[in-house]
ROLO-433597 format. One record per atom (N, C-alpha, C): residue in three letters; x, y negated, z. Coordinates in pm, whole numbers, plus 50000, padded with zeros to 5 digits. Layout:
// ROLO-433597
AlaXYZ
...
This chain:
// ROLO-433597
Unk356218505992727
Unk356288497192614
Unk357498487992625
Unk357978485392751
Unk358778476092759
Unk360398478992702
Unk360268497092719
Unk361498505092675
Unk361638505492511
Unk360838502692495
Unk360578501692279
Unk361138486792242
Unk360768477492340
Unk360798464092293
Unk362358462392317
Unk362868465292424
Unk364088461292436
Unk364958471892381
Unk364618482092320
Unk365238492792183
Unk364808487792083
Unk364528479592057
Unk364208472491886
Unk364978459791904
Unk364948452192028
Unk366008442492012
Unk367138442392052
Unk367518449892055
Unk369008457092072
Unk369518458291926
Unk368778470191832
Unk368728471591730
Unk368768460791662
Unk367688449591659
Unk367298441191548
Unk369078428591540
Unk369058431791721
Unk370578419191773
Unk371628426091689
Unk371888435791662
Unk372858446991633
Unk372878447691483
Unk371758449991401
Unk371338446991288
Unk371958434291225
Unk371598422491281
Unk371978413591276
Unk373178405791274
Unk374398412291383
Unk375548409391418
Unk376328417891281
Unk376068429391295
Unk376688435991186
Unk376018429391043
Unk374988424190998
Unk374928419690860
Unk375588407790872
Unk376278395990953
Unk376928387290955
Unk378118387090943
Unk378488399591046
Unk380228407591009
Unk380588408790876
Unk379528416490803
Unk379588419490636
Unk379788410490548
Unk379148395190584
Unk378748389490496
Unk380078378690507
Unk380358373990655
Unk381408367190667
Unk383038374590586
Unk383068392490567
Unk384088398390518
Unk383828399390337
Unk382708394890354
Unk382828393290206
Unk382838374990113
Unk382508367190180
Unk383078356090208
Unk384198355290174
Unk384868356390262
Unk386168357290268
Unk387118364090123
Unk386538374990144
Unk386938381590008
Unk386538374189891
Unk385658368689905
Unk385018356889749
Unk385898346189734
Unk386278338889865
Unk386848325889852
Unk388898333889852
Unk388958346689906
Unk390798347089855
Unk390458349789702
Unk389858355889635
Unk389698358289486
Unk389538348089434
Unk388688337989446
Unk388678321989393
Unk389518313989425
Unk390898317389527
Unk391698308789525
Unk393288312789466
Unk393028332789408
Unk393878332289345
Unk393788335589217
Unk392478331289140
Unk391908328289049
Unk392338313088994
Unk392218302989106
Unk392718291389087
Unk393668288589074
Unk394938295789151
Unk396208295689162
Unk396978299489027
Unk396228307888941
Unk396848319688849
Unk396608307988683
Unk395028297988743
Unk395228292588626
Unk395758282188652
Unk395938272688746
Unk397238263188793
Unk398208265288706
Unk399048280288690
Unk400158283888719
Unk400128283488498
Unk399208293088460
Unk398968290788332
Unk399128272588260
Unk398398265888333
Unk398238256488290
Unk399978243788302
Unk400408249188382
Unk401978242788409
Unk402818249688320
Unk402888264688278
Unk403708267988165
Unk403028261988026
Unk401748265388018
Unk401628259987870
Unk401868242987822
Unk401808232787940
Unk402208223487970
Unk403588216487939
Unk404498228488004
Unk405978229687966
Unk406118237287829
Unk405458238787825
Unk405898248187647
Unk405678240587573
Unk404478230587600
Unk404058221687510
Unk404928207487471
Unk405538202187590
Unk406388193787578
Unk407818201087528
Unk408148215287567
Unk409398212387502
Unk409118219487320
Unk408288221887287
Unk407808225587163
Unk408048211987075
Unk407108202787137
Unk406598183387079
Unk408388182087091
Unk409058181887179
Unk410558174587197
Unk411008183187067
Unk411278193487039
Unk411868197686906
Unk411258198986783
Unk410538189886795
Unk409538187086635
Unk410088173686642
Unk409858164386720
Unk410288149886747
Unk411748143786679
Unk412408159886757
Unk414188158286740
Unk414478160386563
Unk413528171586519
Unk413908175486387
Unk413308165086322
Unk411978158186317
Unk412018147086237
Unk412958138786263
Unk413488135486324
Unk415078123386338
Unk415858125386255
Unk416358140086255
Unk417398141886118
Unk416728143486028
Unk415568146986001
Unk415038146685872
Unk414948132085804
Unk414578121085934
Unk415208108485882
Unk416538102985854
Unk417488110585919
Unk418938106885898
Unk419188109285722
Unk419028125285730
Unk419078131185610
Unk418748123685484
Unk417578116585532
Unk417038107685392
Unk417708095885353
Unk418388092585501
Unk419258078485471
Unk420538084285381
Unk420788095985379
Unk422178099785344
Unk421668106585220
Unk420748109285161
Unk420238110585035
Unk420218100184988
Unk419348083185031
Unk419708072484990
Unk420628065484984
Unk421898074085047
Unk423068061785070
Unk423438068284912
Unk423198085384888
Unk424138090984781
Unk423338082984657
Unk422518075984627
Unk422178066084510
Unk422578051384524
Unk423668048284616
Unk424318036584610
Unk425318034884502
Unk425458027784394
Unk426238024884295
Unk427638026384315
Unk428188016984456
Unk429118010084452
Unk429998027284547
Unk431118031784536
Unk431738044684573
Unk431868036684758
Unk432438024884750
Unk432778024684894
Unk432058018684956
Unk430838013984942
Unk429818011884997
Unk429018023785058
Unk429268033084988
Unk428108048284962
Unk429048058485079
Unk430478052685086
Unk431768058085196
Unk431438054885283
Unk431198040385282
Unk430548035385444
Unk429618040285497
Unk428298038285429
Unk427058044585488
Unk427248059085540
Unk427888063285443
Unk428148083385469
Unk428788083185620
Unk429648072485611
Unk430498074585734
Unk429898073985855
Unk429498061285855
Unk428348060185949
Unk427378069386022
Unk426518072985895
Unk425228085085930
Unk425908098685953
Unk427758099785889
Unk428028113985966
Unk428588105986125
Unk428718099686127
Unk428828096286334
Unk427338102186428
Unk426398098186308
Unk425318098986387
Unk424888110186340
Unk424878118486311
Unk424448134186307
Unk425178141186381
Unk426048143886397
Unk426608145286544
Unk425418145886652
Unk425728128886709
Unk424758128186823
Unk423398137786829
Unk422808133186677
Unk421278139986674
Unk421038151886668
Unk422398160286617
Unk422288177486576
Unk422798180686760
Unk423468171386855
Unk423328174686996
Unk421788175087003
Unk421218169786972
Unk419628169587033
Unk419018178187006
Unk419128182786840
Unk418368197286852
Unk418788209486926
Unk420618205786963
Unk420798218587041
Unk420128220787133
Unk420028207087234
Unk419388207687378
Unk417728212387361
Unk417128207087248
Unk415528209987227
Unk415548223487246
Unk416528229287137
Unk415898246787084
Unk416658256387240
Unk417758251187348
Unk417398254487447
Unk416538255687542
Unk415838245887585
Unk415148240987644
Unk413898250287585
Unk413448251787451
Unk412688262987453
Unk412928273887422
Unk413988276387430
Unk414318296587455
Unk414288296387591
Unk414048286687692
Unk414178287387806
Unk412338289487863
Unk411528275687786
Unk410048282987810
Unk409228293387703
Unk410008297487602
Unk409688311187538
Unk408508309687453
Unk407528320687457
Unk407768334487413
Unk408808334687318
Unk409098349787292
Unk410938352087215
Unk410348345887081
Unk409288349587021
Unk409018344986908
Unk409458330186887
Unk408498323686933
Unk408798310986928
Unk410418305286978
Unk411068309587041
Unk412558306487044
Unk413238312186922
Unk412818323986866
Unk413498327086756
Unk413178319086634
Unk412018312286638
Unk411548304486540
Unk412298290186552
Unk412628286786651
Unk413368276786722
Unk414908276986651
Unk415328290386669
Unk416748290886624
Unk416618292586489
Unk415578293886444
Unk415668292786243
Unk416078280686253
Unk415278270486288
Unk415218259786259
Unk416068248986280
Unk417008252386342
Unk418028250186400
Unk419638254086299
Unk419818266886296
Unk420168269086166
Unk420468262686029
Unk418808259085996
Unk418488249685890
Unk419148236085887
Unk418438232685987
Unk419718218886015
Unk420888217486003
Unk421538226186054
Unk422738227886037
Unk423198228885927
Unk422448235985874
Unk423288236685706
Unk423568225485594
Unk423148214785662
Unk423328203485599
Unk424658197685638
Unk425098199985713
Unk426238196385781
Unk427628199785693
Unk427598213785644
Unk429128216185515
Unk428868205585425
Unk427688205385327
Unk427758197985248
Unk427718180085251
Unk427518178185378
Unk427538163285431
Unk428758163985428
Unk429498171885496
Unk430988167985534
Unk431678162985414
Unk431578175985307
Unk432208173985163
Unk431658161985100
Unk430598160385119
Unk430278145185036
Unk431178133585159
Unk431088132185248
Unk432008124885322
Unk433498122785274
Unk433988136085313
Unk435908136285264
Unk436058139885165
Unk435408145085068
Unk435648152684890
Unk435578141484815
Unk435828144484688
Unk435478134984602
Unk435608140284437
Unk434818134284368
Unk435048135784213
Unk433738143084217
Unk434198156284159
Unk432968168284160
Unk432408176384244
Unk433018175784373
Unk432978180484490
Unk431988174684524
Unk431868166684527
Unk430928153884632
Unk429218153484525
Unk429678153684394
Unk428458157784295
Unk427618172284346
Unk428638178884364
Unk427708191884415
Unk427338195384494
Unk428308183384618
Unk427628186584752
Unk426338181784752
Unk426448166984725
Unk425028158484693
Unk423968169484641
Unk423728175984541
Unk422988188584506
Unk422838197884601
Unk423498199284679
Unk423408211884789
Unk422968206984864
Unk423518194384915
Unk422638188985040
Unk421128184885013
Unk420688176884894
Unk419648177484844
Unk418798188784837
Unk418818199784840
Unk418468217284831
Unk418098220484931
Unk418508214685045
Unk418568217685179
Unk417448216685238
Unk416648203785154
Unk415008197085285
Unk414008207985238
Unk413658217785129
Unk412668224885111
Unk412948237885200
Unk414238245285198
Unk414268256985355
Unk414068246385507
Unk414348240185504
Unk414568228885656
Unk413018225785688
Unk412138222585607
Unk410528220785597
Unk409998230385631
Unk410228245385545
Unk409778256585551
Unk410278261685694
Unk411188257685769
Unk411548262585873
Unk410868258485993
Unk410528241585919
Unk409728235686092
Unk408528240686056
Unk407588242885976
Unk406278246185972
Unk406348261086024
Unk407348269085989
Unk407218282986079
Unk407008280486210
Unk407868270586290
Unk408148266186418
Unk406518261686496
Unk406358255086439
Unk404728250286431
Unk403858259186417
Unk404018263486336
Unk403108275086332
Unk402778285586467
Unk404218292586473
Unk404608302886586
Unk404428295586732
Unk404568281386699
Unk404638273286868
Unk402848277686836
Unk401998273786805
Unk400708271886764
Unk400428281486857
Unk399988288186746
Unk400018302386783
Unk400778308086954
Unk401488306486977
Unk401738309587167
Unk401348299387236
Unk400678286487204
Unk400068276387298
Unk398328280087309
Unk398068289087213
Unk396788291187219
Unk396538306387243
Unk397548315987254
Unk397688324387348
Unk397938325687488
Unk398368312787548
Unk398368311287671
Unk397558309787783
């Protein structure tokens, strides 16, 4: 009898050692999967993060000129010609500076992507810009020149609108795909 007892606890020790082996290798295997489970959404959560701020920075930047723009729509209902010279003059110094800002924005996100949304970026960008011929001409033109630029440039905020709401849209849309 004594040969059974110490063949069952051999077995049962053995049994034992090996279900701990198993359990410690699967352990293990639970906690590397949960830590590159954790890692993967870390990593999610820092791009959509960065997408998100540089998305907000070029909505931010385009309302600025959309405020410039309006001052230079209001300067073009100033009565007086060289008063309306000044202001123009002025707000074209500062479009400059601010059309630098959308450059750096709509880099900054072709840099955190998706292509969509950078291409939506460079519409919008575009748009802006196009205010810029007809600013100029209302700046240095004059007579009828400056009448039609005023009209052209005026023409300009309904594609320029339609362009940031694409932007918005398409940013949308890849922040909630992420």
């Amino acid at each position: 009898m004594t040969d059974n007892t110490w063949w069952v606890a051999a077995l049962t020790g053995g049994t034992a050692v090996l279900a701990s082996w198993v359990t410690t290798l699967g352990n293990a295997r639970t906690a590397r999967i949960q830590g590159q489970a954790a890692a993967e959404t870390q990593r999610r959560q820092q791009l959509r993060d960065g997408r998100r701020r540089a998305y907000l920075d070029l909505v931010e930047q385009a309302h600025r000129m959309a405020e410039l723009y309006w001052k230079v729509s209001a300067a073009s209902r100033v009565e007086d010609a060289a008063e309306r010279a000044a202001a123009w003059s002025a707000l074209y110094e500062r479009e400059r500076d601010e059309y630098a800002g959308i450059r750096r924005c709509v880099r900054v996100v072709d840099l955190e992507g998706p292509p969509e949304v950078a291409e939506a970026a460079e519409a919008l960008k575009r748009e802006v810009g196009s205010f810029h011929r007809p600013f100029t001409t209302m700046v240095e033109g004059d007579g009828s020149a400056v009448e039609e630029a005023v009209a052209e440039f005026d023409g300009r905020y309904r594609p320029f609108w339609a362009a940031l709401n694409r932007f918005v849209d398409t940013a949308r849309e890849a922040l909630h795909s992420t």
